[in-house]
C-alpha positions in Angstrom: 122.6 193.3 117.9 125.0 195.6 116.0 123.3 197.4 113.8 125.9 199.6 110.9 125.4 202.7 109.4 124.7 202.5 105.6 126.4 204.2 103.3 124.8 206.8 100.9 125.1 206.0 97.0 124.9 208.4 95.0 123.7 208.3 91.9 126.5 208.3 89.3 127.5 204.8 91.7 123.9 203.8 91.2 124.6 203.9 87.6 127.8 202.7 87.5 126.2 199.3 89.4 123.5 199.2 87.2 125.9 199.6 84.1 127.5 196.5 85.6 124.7 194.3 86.2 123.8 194.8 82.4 127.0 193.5 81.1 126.9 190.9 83.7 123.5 189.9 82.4 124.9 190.4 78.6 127.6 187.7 79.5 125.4 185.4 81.0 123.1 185.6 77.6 125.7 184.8 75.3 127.9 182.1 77.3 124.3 180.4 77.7 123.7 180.3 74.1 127.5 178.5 73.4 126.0 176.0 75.5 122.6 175.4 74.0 124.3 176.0 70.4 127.6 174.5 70.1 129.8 175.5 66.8 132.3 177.6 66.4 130.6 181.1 65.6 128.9 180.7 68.8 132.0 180.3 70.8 134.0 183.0 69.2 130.6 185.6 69.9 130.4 184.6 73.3 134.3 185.0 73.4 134.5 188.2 71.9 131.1 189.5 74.1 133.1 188.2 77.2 136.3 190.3 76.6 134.5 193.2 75.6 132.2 193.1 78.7 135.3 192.9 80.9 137.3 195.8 79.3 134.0 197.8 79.6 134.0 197.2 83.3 137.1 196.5 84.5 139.2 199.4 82.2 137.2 201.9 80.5 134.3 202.4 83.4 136.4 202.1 86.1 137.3 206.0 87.8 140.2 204.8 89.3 142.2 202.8 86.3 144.2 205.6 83.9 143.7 203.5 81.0 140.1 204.8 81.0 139.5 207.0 77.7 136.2 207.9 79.5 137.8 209.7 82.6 141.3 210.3 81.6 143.3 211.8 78.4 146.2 209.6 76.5 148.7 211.2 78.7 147.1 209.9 81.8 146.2 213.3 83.0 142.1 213.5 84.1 140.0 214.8 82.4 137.9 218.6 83.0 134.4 217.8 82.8 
């Protein structure tokens, strides 16, 4: 049996997974109560939740991505912390 080395997370990833798993959770929440409550105000909160959950985690936590505010100026430049 192979066995692979694991790699070691550090604990700004740590955070950055748990951050995800929140909004994950967050989604779930409100897409589940457009389905137990159907009218319109549910739909466009569980819309809305669903687009800002995937901005959060696909553009403005994401390192990488130069549209992040968080890690990167207007100019695309990064940031001096």
């Amino acid at each position: 049996m192979i066995r692979l080395k694991k790699a070691k997370i550090t604990e700004k990833e740590k955070a950055r997974r748990n951050n995800i798993f929140i909004w994950t959770v967050f989604v779930i929440a409100i897409n589940l109560l457009q389905i137990l409550f159907k009218n319109w105000t549910t739909s466009l909160i569980a819309m809305v939740g669903t687009i800002y959950a995937l901005y959060r985690i696909v553009v403005y936590e994401n390192p990488k991505n130069r549209l992040s505010q968080k890690y990167y100026d207007w100019k695309g430049n990064k940031l001096n912390k």
